[in-house]
C-alpha positions in Angstrom: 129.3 83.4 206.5 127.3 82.4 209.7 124.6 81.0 207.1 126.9 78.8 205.1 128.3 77.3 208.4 125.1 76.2 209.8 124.4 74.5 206.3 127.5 72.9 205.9 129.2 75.2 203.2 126.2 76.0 200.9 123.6 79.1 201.4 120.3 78.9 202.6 117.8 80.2 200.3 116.6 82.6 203.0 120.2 84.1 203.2 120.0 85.0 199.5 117.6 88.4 199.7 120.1 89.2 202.4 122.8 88.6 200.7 121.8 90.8 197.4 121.1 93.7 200.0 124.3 93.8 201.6 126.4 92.8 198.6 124.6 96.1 196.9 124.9 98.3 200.0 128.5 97.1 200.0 129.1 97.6 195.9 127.8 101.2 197.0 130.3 102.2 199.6 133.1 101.0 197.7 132.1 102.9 194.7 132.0 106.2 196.8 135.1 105.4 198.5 136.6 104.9 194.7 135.5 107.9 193.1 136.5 110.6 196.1 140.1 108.4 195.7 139.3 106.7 199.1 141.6 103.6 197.9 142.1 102.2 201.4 138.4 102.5 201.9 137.0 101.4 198.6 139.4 98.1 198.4 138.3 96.9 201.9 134.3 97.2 200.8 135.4 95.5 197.6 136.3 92.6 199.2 133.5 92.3 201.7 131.7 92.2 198.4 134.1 89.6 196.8 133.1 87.1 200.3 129.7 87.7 199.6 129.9 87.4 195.5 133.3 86.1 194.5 131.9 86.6 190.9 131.2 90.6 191.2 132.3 92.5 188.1 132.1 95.6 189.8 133.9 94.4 193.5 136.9 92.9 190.9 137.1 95.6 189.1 137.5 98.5 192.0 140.1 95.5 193.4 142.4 95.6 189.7 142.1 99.6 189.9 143.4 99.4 193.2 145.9 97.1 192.3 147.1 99.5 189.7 147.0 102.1 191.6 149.0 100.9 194.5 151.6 99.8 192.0 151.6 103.8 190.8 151.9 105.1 194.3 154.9 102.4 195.0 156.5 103.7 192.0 155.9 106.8 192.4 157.3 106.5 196.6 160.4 104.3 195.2 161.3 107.5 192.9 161.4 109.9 195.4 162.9 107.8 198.6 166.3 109.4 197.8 165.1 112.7 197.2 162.2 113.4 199.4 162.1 110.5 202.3 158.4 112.0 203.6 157.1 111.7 200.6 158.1 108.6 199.9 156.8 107.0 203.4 153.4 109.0 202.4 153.4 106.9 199.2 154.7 103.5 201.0 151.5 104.1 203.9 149.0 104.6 200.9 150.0 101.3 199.5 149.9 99.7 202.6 146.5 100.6 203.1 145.3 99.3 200.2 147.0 96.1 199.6 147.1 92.5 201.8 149.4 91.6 203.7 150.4 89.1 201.3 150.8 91.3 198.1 153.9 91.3 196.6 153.6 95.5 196.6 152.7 95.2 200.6 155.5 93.4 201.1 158.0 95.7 199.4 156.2 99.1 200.3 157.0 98.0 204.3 160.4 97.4 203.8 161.1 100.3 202.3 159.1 102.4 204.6 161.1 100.1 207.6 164.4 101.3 205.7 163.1 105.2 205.8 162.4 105.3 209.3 165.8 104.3 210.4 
C-alpha cells in the first residue's frame, strides 16, 4: 500500500519480489488457519492476500468457503435460538468473526445475537 501511494496508484517494480513473499507467507497462514477450522483466522489472512493480489485463486477461494461456512453456522445458530439460546450466540460470534461488517450474514447474526442477550 505504502508503495502504490508514493507512485501514484501503480507498483514499483522493486515492490514486486516483496510483494510475492508476503502474498505467499500470507496464502500460508490462511491455509493453516483453514484446515485446523481457524475461520476467523484464515478469512482475515485471505484478505490481506486479496489487497496484495485481488486475483488469488487460493485467497478467493478460502473467502467463498468461509462464506459458506458462515452461512452454515448462521443457520445452524437461527435453528437452535429457541431451543438452546448459548448455542445459538456461540454460532452468531463465529459468524461474526468471519464475516465484514457489511455482509448481509454479519448483519443478521448481530441482531440476533443483540435479541439473545436481552
Amino acid at each position: 500500500e505504502l508503495d502504490k501511494r508514493i507512485t501514484g496508484g501503480s507498483p514499483s517494480a522493486l515492490s514486486k519480489p516483496i510483494a510475492v513473499r508476503v502474498v505467499g507467507s500470507f496464502y500460508q497462514k490462511a491455509s493453516s488457519a483453514k484446515a485446523k477450522g481457524d475461520w476467523g483466522q484464515a478469512i482475515e489472512y485471505a484478505r490481506k492476500v486479496l489487497i496484495a493480489d485481488p486475483g488469488h485463486p487460493g485467497a478467493q477461494s478460502i473467502v467463498a468457503d468461509a462464506r459458506t461456512q458462515a452461512k452454515d453456522m448462521f443457520l445452524r445458530g437461527y435453528q437452535s435460538k429457541d431451543n438452546n439460546p448459548d448455542e445459538a450466540m456461540n454460532y452468531f460470534k463465529q459468524v461474526l468473526q468471519m464475516t465484514p461488517k457489511d455482509d448481509e450474514y454479519h448483519q443478521k447474526a448481530k441482531a440476533h445475537l443483540d435479541a439473545l442477550k436481552q
